[in-house]
Each structure stands twice: as C-alpha cells, then as structure tokens.
N, C-alpha and C positions, 0 to 999 in steps of 0.2 A: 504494500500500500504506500500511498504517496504522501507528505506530510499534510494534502487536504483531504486523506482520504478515498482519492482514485487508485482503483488497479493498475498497476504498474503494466501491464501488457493493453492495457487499454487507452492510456497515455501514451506509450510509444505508440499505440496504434492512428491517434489522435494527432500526432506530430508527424507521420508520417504522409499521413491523407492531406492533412492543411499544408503542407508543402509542396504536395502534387499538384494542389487546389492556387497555389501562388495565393493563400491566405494568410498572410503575414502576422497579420495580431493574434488569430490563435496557436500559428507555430510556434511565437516566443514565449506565448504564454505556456505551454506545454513543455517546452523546452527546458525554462525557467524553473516552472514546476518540479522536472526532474533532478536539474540541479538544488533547490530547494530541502529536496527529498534526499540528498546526499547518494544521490544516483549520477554524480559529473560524468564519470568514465562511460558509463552505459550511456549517457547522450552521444558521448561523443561517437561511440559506435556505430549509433544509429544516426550519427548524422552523413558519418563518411559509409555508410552502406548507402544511404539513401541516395548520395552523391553518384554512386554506380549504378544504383540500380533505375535510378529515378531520370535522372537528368542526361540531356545532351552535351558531350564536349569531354572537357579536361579538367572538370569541374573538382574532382575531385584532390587535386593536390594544392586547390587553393583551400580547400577544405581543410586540408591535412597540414596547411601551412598555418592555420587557427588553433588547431588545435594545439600545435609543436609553439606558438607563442602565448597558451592557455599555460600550458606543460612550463615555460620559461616561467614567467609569473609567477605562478604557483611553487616553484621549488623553494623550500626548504620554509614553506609555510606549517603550523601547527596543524596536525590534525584535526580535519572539520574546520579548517578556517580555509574557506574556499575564496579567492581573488580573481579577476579576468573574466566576471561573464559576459561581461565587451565582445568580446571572443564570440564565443557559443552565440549572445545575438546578432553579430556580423556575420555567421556559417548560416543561419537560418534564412535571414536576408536575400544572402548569395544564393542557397538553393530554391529558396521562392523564387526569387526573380530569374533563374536560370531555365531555360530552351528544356523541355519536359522530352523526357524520351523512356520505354524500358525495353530498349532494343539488345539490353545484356543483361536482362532477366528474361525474359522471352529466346535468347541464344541458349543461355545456361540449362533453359528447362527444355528446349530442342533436344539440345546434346547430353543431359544428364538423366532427364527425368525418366525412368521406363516405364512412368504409367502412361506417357504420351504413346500414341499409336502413330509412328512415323515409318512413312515408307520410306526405305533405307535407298533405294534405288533411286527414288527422285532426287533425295535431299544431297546424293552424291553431283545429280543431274545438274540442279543447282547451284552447288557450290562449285563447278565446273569452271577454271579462269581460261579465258579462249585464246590464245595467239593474235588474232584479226581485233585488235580493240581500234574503237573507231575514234575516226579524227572528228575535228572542229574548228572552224573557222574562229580565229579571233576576232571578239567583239572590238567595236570602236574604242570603248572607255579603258580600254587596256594600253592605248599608244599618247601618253599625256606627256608632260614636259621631262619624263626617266625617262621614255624611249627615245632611241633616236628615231625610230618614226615620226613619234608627235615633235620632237624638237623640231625635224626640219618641215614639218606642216605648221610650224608656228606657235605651239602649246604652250603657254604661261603658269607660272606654279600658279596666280590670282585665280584661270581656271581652274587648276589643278585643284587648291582649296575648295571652290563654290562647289565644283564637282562631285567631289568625293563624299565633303559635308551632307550634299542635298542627296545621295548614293546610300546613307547610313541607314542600314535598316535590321534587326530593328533598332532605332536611334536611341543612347541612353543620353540624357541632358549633361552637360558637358561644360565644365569650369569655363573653357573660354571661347563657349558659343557664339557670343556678340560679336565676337573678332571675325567671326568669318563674313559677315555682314559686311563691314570696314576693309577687309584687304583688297 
C-alpha cells in the first residue's frame, strides 16, 4: 500500500496509463505518490520500462540520464531522507510529452511470447531485407545554403533559418523563437 493508501500495482498501473495518455498532472501525481510511499527505486523502474516500452525514439537514456542525476543527489543522504524529485518530475514530463509508440513491446511478444499463434513462415517472409532497396529523388528542402547545390542557386542561411523554423514539426516553443522572425 501507498502512504494514501493505494495499491501499489495499481498506482504503477495509474502512472503508466497517464503517461500513455500524455496526462501530465496525474502522472506526477502518481509518481510522487510512489516516491512519497518510499517506493523511489521502483518508480524509477517503471519509468525507464515505460520509456521502452511506451515511447518512440531514444527516449530512454534521457530517462536514465535523470535518474543517474537523482542517484548523484541522493548519495550519501540519510536513510528515508529522499532529495531530487526534480528529477522523477522532469522523467514524467519527458515521457508525457514524448512520440507514443509500443512497437518493442509488440516485437518482444512476437518473438517471445508462445501463447501468440504466429506463423513462422510469414514472419521469416517479412523480416526478409531485399538487395533491390529502392531509390529517391531528393526533395528540394535538402539543397539550402550547406549544399553546394543550394549555395550556387543562391540559398541564404536568413532562408535557411525561416525555413527550417516554419519545417518544425512537431514544433516544441523555443527560447529564441522571436529571432527567427528578425533575421
């Protein structure tokens, strides 16, 4: 049980969904909760599981890079005197707002699980990498003022800025957004 009184499998359960869910206020609270409850380390588990299994990207060594400065702080603290949960709400944050995916929880249980019914012969079929991979025309917005393409067509870093800027997707707000208005 948790120092309010929740099940401890039902709190990780609750943190893990509100994360999936990019629900921020209830992830920290849950989060908090567990640290609260003198359960740090098992958040942290379940933050960098959640990071692999949940999320798109590389998400997870920023993850791990919270925790290893949670871990800093905290040495040579007294027992139950926990510091850093900065930390833990900055990893919550990050997985909220991180590109959702459970395309390696979904691989894992391909390949591990045998109660899944997989036909062996497709899933070879599939995984098949060909010789013949196909080409692609370079798009325009790849020949800017680095290439020498776009140098000798003219390209200015000033494009190069507006371009890229207005190119950001998805766009995260940005200390010095105003400036690219100005250059």
């Amino acid at each position: 049980m948790t120092k309010r009184g929740y099940a401890l499998l039902d709190v990780a359960s609750a943190l893990q969904k509100s994360i999936r869910r990019n629900d921020v206020k209830y992830a920290g609270y849950w989060a908090q909760e567990l640290v609260a409850s003198n359960y740090h380390n098992y958040v942290w588990k379940r933050l960098l599981t959640i990071s692999a299994e949940d999320c798109h990207g590389l998400i997870t060594d920023e993850i791990h890079s919270l925790y290893q400065s949670f871990l800093l702080v905290n040495k040579g603290q007294p027992k139950g005197k926990i510091k850093g949960r900065i930390f833990i709400s900055k990893a919550v944050i990050v997985l909220c707002s991180a590109p959702k995916s459970r395309d390696a929880d979904a691989l894992q249980c391909l390949v591990y699980d045998k109660k899944i019914d997989i036909d062996d012969a497709q899933l070879e079929q599939d995984l098949i990498v060909t010789d013949e991979l196909p080409t692609y025309e370079l798009p325009d917005y790849v020949f800017d003022v680095h290439t020498f393409k776009g140098k000798r067509s003219g390209k200015t870093k000033k494009q190069f800025f507006a371009e890229e800027y207005t190119a950001l997707e998805p766009k995260q707000e940005g200390l010095f957004d105003q400036l690219h208005n100005k250059y």
